[in-house]
C-alpha positions as CSV (number, residue, x, y, z in Angstrom):
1,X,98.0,120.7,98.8
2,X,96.9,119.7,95.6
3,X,94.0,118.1,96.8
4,X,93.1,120.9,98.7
5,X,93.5,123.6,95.6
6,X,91.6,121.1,93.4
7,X,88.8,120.6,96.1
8,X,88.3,124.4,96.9
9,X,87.9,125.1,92.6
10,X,85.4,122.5,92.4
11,X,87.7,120.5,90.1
12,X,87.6,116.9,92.0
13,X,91.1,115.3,93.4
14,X,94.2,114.1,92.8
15,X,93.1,110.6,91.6
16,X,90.9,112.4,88.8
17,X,93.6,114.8,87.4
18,X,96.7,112.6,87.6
19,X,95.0,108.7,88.2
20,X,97.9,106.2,89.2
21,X,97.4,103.6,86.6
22,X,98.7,106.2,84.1
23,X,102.2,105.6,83.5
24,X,102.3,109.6,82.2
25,X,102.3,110.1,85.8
26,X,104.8,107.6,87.3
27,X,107.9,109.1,89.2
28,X,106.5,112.8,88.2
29,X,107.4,115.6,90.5
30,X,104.7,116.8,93.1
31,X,105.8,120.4,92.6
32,X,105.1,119.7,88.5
33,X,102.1,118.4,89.4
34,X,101.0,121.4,91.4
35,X,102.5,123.6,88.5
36,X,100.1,121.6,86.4
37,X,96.9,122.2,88.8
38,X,97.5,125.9,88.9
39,X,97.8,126.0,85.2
40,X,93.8,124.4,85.2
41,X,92.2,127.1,87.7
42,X,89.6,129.7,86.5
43,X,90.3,132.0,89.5
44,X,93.5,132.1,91.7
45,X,94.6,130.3,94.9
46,X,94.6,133.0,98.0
47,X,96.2,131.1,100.6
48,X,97.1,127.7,101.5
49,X,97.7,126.6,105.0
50,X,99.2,122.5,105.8
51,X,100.1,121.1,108.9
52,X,102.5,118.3,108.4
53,X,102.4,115.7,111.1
54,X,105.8,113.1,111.6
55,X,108.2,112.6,114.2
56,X,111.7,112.9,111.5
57,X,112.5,114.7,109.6
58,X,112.2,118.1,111.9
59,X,110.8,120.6,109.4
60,X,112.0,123.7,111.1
61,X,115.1,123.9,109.0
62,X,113.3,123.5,105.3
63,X,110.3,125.5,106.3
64,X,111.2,128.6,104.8
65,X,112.5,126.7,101.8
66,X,109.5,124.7,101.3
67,X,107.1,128.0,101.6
68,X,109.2,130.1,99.1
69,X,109.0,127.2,96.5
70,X,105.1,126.8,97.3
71,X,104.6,130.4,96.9
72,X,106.5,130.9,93.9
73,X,104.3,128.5,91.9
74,X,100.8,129.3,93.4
75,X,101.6,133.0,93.6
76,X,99.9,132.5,97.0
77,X,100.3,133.0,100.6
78,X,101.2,130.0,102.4
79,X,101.5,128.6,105.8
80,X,103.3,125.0,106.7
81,X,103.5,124.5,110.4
82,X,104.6,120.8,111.5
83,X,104.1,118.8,114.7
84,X,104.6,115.5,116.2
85,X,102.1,112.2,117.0
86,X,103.8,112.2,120.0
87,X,104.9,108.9,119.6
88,X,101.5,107.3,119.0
89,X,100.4,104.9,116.2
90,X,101.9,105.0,113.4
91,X,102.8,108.1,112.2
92,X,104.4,108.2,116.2
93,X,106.5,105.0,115.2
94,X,108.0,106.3,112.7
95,X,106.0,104.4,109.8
96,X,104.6,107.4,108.2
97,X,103.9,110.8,107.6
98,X,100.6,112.8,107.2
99,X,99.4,116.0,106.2
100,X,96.4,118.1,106.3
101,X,95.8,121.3,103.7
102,X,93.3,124.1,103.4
103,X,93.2,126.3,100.5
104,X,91.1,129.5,99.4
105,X,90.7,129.7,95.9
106,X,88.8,133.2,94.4
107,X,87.0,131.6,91.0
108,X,85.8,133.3,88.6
């Protein structure tokens, strides 16, 4: 998600803001890190929509959690839908998980 609020403001990626050989950054919280990328915007995130992709843990019973803490510090609308690899490669195996965000941010 940070990557996509970043990218849609023009303001680069993660890697740029918060680079991993920094050891300001080591063992910080994601959602501090998001608190810190919405602190940087000229403009205002307007939604944010990720689709998480694993096989465990099943999402269905933190969803609401995870929106209402996402909302709260983006004072956005946001969407988190999940879904399985179906048991292929290795995100299917178990080995991983992936996720893919859009966001709309209104600059200026």
């Amino acid at each position: 998600m940070i990557d996509a609020v970043l990218g849609a403001s023009g303001l680069g990626d993660i890697g740029a803001i918060f680079p991993d050989d920094d050891p300001t950054w080591e063992g910080a919280d994601s959602i501090g890190l998001l608190r810190t990328v919405v602190g940087m915007l000229h403009g205002r995130i307007e939604n944010i929509d990720a689709t998480v992709i694993c096989e465990e843990p099943k999402l269905g019973p933190y969803r609401a959690r995870i929106i209402r803490v996402l909302e709260e510090v983006t004072s956005a609308r946001v969407s988190v839908k999940a879904t399985t690899n179906e048991g292929m490669g290795w995100i299917g195996r178990g080995e991983g998980i992936a996720c893919m965000a859009v966001a709309s941010v209104k600059v200026g």
